[in-house]
Chimera marker file (.cmm) of the C-alpha trace (Angstrom):
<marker_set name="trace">
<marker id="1" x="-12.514" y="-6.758" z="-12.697" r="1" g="1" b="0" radius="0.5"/>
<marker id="2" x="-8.996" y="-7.886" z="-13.831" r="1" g="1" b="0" radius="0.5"/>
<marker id="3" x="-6.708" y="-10.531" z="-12.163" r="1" g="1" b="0" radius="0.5"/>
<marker id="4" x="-3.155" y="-9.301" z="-10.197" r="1" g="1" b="0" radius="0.5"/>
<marker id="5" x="-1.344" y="-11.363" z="-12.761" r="1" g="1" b="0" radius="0.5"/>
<marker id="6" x="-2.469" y="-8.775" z="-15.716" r="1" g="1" b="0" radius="0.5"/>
<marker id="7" x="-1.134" y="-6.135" z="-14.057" r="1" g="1" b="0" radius="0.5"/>
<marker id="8" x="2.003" y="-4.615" z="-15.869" r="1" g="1" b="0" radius="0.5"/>
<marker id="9" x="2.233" y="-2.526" z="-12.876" r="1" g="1" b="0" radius="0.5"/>
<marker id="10" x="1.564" y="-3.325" z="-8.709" r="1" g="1" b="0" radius="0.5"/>
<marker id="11" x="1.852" y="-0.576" z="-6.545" r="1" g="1" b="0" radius="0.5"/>
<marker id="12" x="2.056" y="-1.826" z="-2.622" r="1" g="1" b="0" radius="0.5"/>
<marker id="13" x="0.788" y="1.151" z="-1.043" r="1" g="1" b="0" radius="0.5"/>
<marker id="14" x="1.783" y="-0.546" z="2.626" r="1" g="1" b="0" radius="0.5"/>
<marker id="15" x="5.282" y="-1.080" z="1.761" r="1" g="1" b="0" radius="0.5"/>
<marker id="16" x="5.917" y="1.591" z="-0.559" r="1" g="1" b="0" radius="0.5"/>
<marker id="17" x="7.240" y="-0.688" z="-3.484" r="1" g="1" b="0" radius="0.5"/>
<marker id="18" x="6.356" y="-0.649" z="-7.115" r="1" g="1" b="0" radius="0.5"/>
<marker id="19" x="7.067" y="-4.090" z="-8.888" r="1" g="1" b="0" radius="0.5"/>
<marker id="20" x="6.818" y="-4.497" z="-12.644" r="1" g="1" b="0" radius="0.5"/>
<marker id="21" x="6.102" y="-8.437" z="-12.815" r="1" g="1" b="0" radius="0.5"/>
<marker id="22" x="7.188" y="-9.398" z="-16.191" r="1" g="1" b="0" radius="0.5"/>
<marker id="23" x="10.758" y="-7.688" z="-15.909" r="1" g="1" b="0" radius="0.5"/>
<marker id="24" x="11.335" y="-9.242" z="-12.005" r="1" g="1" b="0" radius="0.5"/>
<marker id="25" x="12.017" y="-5.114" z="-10.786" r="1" g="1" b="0" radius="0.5"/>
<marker id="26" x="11.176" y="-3.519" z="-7.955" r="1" g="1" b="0" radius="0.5"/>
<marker id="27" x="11.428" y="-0.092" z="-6.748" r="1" g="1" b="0" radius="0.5"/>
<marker id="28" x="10.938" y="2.289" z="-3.666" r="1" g="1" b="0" radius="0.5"/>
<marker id="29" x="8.136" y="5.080" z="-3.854" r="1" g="1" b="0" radius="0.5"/>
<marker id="30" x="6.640" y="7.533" z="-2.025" r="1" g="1" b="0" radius="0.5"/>
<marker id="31" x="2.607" y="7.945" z="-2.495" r="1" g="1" b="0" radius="0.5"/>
<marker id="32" x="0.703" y="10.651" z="-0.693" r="1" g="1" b="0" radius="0.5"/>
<marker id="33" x="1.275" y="11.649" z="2.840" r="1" g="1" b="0" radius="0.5"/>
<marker id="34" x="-2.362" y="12.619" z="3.196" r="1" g="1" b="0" radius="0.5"/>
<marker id="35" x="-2.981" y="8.370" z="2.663" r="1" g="1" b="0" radius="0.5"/>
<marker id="36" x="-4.842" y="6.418" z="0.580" r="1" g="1" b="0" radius="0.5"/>
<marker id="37" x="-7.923" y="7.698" z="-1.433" r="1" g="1" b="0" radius="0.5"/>
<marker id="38" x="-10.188" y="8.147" z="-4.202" r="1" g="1" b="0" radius="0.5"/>
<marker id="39" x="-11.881" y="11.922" z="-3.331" r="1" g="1" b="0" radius="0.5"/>
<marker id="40" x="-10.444" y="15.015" z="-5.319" r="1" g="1" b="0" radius="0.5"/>
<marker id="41" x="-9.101" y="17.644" z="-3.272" r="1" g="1" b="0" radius="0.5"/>
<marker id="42" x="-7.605" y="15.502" z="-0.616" r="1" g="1" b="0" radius="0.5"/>
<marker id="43" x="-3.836" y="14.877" z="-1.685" r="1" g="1" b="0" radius="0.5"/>
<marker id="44" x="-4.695" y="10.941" z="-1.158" r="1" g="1" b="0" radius="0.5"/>
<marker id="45" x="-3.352" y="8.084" z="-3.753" r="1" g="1" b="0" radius="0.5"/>
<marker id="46" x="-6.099" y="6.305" z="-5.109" r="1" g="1" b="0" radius="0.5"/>
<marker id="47" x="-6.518" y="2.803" z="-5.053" r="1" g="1" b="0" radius="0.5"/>
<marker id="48" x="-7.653" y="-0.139" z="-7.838" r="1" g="1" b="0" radius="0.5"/>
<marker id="49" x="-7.302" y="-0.489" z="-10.831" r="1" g="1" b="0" radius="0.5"/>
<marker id="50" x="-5.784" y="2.108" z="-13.559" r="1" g="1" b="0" radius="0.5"/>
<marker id="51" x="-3.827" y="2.517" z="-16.896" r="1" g="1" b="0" radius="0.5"/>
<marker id="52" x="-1.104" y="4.477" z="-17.978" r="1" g="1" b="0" radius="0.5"/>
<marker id="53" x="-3.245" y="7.230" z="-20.054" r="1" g="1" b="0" radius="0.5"/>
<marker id="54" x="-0.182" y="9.535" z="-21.136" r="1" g="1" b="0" radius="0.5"/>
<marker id="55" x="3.345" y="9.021" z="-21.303" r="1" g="1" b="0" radius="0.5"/>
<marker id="56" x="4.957" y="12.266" z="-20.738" r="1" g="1" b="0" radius="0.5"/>
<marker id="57" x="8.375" y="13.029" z="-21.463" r="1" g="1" b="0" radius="0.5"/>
<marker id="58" x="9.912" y="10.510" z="-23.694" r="1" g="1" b="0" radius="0.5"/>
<marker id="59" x="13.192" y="12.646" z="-24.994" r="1" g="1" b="0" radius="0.5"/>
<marker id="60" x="13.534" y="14.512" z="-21.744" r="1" g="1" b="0" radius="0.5"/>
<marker id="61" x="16.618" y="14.819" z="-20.234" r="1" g="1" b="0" radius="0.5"/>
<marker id="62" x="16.640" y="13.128" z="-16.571" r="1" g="1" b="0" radius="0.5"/>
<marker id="63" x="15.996" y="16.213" z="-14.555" r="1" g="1" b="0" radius="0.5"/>
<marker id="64" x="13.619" y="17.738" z="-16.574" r="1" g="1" b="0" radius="0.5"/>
<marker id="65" x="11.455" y="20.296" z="-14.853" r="1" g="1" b="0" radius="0.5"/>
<marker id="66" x="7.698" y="20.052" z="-15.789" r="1" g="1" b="0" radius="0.5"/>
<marker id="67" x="4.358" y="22.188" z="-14.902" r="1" g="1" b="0" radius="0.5"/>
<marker id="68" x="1.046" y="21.289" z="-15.746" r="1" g="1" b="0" radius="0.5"/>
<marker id="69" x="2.935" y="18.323" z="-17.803" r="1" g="1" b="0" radius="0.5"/>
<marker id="70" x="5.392" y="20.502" z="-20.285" r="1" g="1" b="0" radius="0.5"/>
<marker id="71" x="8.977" y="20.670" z="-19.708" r="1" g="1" b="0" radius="0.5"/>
<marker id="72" x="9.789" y="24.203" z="-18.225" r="1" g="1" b="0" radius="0.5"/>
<marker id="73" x="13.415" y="24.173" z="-20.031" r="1" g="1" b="0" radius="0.5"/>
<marker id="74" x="14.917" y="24.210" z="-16.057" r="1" g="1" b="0" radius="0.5"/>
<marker id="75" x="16.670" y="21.252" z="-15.018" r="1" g="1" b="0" radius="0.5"/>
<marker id="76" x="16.528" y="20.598" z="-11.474" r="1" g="1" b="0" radius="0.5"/>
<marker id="77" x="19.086" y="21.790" z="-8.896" r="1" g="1" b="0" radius="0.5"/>
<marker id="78" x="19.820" y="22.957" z="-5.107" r="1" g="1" b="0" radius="0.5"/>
<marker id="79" x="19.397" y="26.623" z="-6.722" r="1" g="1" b="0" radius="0.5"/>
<marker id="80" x="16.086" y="25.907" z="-8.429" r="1" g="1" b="0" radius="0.5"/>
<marker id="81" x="15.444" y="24.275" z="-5.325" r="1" g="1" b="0" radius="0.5"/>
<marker id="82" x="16.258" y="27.241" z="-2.800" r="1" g="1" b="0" radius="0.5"/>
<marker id="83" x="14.546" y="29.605" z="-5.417" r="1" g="1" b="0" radius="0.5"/>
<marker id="84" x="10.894" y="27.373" z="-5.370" r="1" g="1" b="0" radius="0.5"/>
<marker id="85" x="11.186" y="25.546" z="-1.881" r="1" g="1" b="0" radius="0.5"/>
<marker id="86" x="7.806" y="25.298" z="-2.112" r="1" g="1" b="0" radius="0.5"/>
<marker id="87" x="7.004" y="23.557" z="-5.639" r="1" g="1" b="0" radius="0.5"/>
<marker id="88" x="6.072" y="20.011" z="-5.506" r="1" g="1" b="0" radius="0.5"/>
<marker id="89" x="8.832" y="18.795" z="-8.122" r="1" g="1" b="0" radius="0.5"/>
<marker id="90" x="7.932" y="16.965" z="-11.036" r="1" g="1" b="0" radius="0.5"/>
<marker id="91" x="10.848" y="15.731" z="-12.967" r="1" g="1" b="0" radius="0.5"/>
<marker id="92" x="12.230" y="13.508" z="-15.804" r="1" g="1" b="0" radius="0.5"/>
<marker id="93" x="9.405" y="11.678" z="-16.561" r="1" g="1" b="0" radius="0.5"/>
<marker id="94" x="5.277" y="11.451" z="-16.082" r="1" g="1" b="0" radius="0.5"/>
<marker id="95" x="2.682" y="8.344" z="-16.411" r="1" g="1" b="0" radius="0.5"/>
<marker id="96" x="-0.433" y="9.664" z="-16.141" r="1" g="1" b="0" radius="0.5"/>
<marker id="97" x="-2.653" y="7.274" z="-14.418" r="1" g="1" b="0" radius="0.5"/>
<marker id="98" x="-6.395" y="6.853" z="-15.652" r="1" g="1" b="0" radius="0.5"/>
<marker id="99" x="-9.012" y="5.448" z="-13.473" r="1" g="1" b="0" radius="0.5"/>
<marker id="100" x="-10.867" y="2.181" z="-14.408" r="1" g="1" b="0" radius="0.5"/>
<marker id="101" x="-13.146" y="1.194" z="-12.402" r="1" g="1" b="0" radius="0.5"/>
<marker id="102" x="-16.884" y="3.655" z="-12.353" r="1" g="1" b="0" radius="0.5"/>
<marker id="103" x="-17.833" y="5.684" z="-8.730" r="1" g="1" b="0" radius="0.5"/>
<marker id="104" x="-14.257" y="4.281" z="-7.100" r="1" g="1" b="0" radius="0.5"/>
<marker id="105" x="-11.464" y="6.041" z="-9.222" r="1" g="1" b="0" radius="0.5"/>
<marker id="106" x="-12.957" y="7.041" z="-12.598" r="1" g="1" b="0" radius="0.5"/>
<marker id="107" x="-15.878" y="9.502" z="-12.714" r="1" g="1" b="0" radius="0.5"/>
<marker id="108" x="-17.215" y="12.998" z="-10.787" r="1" g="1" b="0" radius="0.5"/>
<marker id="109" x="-15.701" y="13.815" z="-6.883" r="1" g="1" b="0" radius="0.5"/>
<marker id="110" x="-12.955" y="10.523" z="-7.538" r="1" g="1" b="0" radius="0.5"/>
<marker id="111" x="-11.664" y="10.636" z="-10.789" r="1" g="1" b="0" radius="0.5"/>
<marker id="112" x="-7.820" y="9.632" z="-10.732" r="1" g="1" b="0" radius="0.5"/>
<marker id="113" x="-7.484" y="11.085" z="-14.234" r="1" g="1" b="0" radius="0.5"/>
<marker id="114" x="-9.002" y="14.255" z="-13.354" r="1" g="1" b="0" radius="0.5"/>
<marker id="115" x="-7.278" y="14.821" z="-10.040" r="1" g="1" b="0" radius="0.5"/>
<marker id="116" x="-3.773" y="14.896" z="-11.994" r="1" g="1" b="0" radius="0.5"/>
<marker id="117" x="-2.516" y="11.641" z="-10.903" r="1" g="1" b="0" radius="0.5"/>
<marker id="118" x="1.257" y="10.758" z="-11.871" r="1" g="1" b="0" radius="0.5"/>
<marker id="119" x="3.737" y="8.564" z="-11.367" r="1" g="1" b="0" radius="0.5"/>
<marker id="120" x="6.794" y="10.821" z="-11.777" r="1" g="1" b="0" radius="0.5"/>
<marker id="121" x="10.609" y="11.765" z="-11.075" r="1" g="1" b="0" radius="0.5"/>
<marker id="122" x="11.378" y="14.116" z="-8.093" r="1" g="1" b="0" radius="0.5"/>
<marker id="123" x="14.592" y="15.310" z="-6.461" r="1" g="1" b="0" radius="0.5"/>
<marker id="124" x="16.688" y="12.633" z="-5.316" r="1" g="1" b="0" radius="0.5"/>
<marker id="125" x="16.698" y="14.460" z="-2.095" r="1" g="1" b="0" radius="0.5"/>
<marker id="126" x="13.487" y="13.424" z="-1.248" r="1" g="1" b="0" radius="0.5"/>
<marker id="127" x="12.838" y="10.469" z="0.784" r="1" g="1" b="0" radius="0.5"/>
<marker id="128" x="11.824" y="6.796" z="-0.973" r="1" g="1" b="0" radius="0.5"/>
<marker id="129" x="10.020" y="4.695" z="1.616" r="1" g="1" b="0" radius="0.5"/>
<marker id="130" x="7.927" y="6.751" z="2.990" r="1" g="1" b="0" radius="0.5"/>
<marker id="131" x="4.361" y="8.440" z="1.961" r="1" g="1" b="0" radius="0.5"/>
<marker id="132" x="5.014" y="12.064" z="1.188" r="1" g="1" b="0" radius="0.5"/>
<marker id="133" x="3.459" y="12.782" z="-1.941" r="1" g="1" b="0" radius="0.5"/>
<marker id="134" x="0.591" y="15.045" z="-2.515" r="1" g="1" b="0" radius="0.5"/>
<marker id="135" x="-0.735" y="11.534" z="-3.872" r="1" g="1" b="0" radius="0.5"/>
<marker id="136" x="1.108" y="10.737" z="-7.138" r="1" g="1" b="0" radius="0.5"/>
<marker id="137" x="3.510" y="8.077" z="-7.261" r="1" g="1" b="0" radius="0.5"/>
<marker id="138" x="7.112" y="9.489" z="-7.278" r="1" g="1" b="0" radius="0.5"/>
<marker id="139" x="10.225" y="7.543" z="-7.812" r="1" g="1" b="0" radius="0.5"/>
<marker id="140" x="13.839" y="8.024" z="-8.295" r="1" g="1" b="0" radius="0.5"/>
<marker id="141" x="14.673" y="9.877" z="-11.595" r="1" g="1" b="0" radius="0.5"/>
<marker id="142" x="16.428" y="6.531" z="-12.668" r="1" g="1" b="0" radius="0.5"/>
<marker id="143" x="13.990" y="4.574" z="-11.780" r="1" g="1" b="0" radius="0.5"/>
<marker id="144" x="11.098" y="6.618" z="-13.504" r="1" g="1" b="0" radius="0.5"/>
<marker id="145" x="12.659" y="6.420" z="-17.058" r="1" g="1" b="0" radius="0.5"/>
<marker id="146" x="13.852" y="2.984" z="-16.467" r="1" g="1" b="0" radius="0.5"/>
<marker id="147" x="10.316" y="2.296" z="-15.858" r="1" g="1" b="0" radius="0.5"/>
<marker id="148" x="9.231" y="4.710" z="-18.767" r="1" g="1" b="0" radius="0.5"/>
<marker id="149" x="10.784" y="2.705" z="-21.199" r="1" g="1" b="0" radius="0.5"/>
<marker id="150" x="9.695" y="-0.467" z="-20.124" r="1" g="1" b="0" radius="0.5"/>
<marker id="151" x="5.773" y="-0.235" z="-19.902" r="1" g="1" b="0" radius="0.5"/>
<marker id="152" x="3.829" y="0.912" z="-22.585" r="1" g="1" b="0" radius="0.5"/>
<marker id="153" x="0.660" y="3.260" z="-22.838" r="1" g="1" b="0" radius="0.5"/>
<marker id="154" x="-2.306" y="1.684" z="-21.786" r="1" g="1" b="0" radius="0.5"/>
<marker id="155" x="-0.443" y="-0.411" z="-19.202" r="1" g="1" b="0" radius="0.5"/>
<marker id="156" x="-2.490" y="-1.975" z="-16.776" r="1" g="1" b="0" radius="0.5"/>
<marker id="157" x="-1.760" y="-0.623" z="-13.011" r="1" g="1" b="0" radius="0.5"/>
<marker id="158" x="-3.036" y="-1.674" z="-9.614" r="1" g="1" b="0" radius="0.5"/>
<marker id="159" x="-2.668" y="0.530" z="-6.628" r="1" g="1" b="0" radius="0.5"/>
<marker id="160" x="-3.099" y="-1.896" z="-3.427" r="1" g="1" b="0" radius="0.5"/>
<marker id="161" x="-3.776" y="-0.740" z="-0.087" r="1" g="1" b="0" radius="0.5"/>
<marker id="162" x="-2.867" y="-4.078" z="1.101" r="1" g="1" b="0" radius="0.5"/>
<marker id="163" x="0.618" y="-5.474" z="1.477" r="1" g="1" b="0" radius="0.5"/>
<marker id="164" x="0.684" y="-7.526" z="-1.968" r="1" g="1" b="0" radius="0.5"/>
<marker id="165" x="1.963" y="-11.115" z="-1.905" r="1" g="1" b="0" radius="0.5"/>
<marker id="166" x="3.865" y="-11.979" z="-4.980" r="1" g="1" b="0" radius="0.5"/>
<marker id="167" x="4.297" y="-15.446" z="-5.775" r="1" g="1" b="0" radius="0.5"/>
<link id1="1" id2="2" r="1" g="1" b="0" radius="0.2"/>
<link id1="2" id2="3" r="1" g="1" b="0" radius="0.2"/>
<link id1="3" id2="4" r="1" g="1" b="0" radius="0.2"/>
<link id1="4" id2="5" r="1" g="1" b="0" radius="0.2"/>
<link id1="5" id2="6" r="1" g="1" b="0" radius="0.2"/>
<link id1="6" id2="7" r="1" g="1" b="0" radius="0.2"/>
<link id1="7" id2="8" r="1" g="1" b="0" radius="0.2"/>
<link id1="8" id2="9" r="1" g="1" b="0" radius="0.2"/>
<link id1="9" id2="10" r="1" g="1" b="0" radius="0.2"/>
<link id1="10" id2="11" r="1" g="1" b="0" radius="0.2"/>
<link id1="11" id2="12" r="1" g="1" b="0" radius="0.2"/>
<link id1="12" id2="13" r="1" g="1" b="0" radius="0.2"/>
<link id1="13" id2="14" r="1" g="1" b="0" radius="0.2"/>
<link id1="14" id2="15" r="1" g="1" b="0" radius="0.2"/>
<link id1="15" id2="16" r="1" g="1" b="0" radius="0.2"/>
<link id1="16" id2="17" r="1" g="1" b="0" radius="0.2"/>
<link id1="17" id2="18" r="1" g="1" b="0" radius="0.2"/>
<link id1="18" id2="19" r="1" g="1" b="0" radius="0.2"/>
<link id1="19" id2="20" r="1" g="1" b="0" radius="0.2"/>
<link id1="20" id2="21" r="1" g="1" b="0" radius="0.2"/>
<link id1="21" id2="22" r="1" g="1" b="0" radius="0.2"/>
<link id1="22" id2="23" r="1" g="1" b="0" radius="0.2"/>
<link id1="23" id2="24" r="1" g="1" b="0" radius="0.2"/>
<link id1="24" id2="25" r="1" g="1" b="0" radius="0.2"/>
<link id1="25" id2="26" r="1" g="1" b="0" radius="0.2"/>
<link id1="26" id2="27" r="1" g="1" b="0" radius="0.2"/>
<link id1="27" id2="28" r="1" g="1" b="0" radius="0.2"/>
<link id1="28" id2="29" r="1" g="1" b="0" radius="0.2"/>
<link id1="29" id2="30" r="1" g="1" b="0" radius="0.2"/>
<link id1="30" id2="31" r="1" g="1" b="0" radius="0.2"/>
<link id1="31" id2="32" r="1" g="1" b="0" radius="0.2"/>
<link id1="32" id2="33" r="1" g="1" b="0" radius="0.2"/>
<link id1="33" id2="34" r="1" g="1" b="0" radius="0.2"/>
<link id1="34" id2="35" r="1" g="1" b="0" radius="0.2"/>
<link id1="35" id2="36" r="1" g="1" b="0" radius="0.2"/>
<link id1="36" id2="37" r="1" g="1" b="0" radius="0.2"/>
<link id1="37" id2="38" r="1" g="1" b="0" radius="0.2"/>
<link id1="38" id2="39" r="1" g="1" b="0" radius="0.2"/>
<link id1="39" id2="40" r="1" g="1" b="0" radius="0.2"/>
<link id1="40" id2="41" r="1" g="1" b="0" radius="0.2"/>
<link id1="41" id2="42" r="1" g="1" b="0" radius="0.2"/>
<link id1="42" id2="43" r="1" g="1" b="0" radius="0.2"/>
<link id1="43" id2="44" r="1" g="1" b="0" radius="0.2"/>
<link id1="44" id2="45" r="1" g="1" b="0" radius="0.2"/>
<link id1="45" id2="46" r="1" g="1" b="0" radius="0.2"/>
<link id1="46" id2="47" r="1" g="1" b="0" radius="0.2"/>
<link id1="47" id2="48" r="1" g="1" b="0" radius="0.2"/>
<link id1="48" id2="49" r="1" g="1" b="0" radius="0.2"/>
<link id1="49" id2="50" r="1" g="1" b="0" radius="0.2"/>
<link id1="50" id2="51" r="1" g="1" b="0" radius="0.2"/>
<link id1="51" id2="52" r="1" g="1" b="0" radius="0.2"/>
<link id1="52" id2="53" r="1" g="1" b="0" radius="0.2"/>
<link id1="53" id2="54" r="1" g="1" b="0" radius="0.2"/>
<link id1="54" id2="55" r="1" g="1" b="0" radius="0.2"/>
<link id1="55" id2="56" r="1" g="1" b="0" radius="0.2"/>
<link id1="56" id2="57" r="1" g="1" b="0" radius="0.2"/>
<link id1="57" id2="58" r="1" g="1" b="0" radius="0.2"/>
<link id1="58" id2="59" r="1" g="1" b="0" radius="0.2"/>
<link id1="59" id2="60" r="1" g="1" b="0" radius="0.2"/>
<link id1="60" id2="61" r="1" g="1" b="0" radius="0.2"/>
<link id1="61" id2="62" r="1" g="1" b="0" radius="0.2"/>
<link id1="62" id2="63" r="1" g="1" b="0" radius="0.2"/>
<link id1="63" id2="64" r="1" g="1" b="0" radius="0.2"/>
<link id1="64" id2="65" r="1" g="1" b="0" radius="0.2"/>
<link id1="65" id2="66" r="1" g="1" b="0" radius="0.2"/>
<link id1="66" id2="67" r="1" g="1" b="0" radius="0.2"/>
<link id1="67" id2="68" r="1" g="1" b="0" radius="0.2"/>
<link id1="68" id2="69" r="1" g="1" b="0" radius="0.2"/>
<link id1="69" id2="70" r="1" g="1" b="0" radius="0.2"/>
<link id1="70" id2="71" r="1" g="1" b="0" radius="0.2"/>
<link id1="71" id2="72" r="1" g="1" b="0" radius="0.2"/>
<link id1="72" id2="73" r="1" g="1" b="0" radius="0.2"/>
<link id1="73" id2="74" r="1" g="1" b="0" radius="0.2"/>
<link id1="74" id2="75" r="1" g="1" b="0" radius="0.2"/>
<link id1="75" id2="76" r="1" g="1" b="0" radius="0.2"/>
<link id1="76" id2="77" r="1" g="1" b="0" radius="0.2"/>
<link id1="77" id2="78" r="1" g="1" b="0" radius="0.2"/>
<link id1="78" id2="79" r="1" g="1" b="0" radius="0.2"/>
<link id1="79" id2="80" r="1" g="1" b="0" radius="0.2"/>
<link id1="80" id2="81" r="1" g="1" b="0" radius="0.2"/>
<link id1="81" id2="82" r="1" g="1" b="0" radius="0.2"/>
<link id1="82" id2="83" r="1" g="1" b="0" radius="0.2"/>
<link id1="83" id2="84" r="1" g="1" b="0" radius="0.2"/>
<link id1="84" id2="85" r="1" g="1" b="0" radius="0.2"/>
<link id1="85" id2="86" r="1" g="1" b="0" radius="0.2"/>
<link id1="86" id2="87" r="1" g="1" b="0" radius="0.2"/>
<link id1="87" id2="88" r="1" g="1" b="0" radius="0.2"/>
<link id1="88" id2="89" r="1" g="1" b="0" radius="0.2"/>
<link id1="89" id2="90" r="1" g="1" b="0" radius="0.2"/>
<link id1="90" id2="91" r="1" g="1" b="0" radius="0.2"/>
<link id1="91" id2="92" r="1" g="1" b="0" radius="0.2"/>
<link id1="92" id2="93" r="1" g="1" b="0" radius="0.2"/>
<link id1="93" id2="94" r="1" g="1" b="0" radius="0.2"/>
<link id1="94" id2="95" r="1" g="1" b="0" radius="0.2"/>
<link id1="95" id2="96" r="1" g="1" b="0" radius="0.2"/>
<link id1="96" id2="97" r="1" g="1" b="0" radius="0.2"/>
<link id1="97" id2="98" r="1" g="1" b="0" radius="0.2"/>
<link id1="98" id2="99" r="1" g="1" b="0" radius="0.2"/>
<link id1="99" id2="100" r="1" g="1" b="0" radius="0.2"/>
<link id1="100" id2="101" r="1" g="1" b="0" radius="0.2"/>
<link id1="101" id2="102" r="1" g="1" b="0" radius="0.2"/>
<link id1="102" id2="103" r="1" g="1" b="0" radius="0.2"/>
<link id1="103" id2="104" r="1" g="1" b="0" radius="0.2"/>
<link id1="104" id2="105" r="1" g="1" b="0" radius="0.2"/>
<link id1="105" id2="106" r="1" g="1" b="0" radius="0.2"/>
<link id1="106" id2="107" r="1" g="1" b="0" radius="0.2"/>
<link id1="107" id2="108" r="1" g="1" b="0" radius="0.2"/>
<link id1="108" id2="109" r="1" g="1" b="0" radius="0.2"/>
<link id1="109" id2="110" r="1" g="1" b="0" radius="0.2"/>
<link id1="110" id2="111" r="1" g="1" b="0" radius="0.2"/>
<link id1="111" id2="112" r="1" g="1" b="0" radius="0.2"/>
<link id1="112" id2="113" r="1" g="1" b="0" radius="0.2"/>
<link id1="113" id2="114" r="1" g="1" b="0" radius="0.2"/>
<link id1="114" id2="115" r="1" g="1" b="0" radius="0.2"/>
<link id1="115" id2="116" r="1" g="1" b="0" radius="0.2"/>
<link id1="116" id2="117" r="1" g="1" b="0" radius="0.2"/>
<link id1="117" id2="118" r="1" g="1" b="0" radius="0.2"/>
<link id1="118" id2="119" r="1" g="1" b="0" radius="0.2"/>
<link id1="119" id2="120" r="1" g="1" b="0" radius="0.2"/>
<link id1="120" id2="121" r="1" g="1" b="0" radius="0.2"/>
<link id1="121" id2="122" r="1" g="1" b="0" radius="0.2"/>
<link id1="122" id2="123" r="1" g="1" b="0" radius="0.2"/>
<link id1="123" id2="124" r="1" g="1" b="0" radius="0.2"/>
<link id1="124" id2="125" r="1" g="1" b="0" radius="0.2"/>
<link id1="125" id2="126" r="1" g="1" b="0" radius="0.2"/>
<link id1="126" id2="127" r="1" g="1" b="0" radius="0.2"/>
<link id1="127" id2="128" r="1" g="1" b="0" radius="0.2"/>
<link id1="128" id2="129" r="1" g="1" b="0" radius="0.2"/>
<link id1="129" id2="130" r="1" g="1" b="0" radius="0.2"/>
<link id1="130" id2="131" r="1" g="1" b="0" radius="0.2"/>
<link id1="131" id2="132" r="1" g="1" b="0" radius="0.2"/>
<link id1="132" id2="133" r="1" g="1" b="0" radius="0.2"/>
<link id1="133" id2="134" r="1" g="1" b="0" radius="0.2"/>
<link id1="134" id2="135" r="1" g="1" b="0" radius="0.2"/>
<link id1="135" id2="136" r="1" g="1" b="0" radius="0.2"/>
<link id1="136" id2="137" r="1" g="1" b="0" radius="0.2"/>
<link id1="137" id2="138" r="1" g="1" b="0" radius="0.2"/>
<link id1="138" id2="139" r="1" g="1" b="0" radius="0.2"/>
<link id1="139" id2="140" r="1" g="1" b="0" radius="0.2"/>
<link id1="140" id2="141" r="1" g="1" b="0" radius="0.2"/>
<link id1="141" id2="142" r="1" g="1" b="0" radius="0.2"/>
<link id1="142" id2="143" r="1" g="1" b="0" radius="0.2"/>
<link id1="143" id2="144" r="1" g="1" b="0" radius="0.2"/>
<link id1="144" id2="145" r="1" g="1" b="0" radius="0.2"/>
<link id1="145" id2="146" r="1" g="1" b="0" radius="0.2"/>
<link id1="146" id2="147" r="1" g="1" b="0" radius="0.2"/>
<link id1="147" id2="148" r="1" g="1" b="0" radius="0.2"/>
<link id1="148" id2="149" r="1" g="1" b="0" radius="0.2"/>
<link id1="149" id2="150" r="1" g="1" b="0" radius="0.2"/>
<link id1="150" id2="151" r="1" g="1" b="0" radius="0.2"/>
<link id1="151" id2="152" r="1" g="1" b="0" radius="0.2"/>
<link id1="152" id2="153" r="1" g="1" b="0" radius="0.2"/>
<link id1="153" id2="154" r="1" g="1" b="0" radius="0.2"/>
<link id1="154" id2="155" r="1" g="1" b="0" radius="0.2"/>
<link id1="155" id2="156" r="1" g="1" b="0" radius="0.2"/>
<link id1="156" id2="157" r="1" g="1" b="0" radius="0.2"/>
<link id1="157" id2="158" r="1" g="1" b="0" radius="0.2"/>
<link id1="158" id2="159" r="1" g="1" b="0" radius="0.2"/>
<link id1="159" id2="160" r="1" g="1" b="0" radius="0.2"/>
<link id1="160" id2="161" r="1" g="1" b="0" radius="0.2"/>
<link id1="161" id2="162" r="1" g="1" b="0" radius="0.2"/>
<link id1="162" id2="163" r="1" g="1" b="0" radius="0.2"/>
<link id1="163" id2="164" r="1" g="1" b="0" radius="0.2"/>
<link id1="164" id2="165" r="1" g="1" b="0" radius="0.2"/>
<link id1="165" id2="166" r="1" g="1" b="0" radius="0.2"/>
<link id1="166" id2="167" r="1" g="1" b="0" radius="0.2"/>
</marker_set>
């Protein structure tokens, strides 16, 4: 379909890093604890090829709380966070993925898009490292607008189950 080297984005799903090629950076994730996969309903991260469909949150402040992708007006702190211990944070920033390739991650019972997909902020309490998610992509608020900034819509993005070699 496409060649690694196109990709804007490479998400190593084995060592939970996210490298953006063209700007030499590299960052720690956390993808879904459930593991790696295209079904709805499953909390897994999908794999192959995407694009950045939406960028969400382009004036937000870093913190920024957001539900069903609008800012709430809360900024996140350990008393939001004792109030909702149970709300999967998204914060600061959201790149909504999109699907590319028909029957695998794009279309009915494994559509990426459809299944709310992000790459996002959460609390920097949460670990990096480690899958966790409920199978978005979530960074360090820094790191998430850093990245923000740097990619455009439409980005190309490749989720790899397979420890990526990058010459």
């Amino acid at each position: 379909m496409f060649n690694l080297k196109e990709a804007d984005i490479l998400v190593d799903l084995e060592t939970q890093r996210l490298y953006l090629p063209k700007h030499q950076k590299c960052y720690s994730i956390s993808s879904g604890k459930n593991g790696i996969g295209e079904q709805e309903n499953t909390g897994k991260t999908p794999r192959g090829w995407h694009q950045i469909a939406e960028k969400i949150g382009a004036t937000a402040l870093e913190n920024t709380v957001f539900i069903g992708r609008k800012p709430t007006g809360e900024l996140y702190n350990s008393v939001l966070a004792e109030q909702f211990p149970e709300r999967d944070w998204i914060l600061s920033r959201i790149l909504w993925l999109d699907g590319l390739q028909p029957d695998f991650n794009q279309g009915q019972g494994c559509d990426t898009k459809q299944r709310y997909i992000y790459i996002h902020g959460t609390p920097d309490t949460e670990p990096m490292g480690i899958a966790m998610s409920h199978g978005c992509i979530r960074m360090r608020n820094r790191d998430v607008i850093e990245l923000f900034d740097l990619v455009p819509e439409y980005a190309l993005v490749y989720l790899s189950e397979q420890r990526l070699t990058l010459d």
